[in-house]
C-alpha positions in Angstrom: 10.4 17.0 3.1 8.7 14.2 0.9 9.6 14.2 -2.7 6.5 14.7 -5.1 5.3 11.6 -7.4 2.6 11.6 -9.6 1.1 8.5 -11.6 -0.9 9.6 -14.7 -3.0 6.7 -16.3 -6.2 6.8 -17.9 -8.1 3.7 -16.5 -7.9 0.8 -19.1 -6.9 -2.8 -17.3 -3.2 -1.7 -17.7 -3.2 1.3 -16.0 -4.9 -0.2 -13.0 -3.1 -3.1 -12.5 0.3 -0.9 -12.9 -1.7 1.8 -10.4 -2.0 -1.2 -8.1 1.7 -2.5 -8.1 3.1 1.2 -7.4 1.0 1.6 -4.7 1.8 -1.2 -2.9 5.9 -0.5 -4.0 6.1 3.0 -3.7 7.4 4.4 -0.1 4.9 6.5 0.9 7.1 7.8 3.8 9.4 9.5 0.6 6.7 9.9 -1.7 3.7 12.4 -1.8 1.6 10.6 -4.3 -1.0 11.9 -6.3 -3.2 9.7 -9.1 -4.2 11.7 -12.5 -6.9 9.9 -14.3 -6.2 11.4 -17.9 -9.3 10.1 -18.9 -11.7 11.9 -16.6 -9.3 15.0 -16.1 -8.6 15.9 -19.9 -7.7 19.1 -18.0 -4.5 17.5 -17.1 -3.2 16.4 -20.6 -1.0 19.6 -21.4 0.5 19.3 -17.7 1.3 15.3 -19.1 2.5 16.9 -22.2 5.0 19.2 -21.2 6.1 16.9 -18.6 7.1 14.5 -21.6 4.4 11.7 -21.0 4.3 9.9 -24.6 1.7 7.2 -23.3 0.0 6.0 -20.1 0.5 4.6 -17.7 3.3 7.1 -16.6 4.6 8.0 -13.1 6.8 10.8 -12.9 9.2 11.6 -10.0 10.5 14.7 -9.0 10.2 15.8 -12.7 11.7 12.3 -14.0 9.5 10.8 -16.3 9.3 6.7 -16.0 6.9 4.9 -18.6 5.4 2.2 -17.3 4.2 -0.9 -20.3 1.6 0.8 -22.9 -2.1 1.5 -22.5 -2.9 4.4 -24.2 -0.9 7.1 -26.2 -1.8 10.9 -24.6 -2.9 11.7 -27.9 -5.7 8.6 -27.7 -7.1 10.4 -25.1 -7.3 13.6 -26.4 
């Protein structure tokens, strides 16, 4: 069974380029990977929240949370 990872980002030059780097890194054999665009999905920012995303880009991992840089604080996108 392939373990769950999620990138959040919210589509500045940052978050793509770091979007870009995990997916070429990431084993997608291990990995169901979904994209969250926090900025077009606001839906999605208490899920970020209570996952303990502080900014974006973020890519959690079976519930680990792993910041990647700094683009945008969530609540800059609120």
């Amino acid at each position: 069974m392939k373990s769950k990872a999620i990138f959040y980002h919210a589509g500045c030059p940052v978050c793509i380029s770091a979007e870009q780097s995990l997916l070429s890194a990431l084993d997608t054999n291990r990995f169901d990977v979904e994209i969250v665009h926090l900025g077009t999905d606001k839906s999605r920012l208490s899920e970020a929240e209570e996952l303990g995303i502080k900014s974006v880009p973020a890519l959690v991992l079976d519930r680990q949370v792993f910041h990647i840089n700094f683009g945008a604080s969530l609540s800059d996108l609120k």
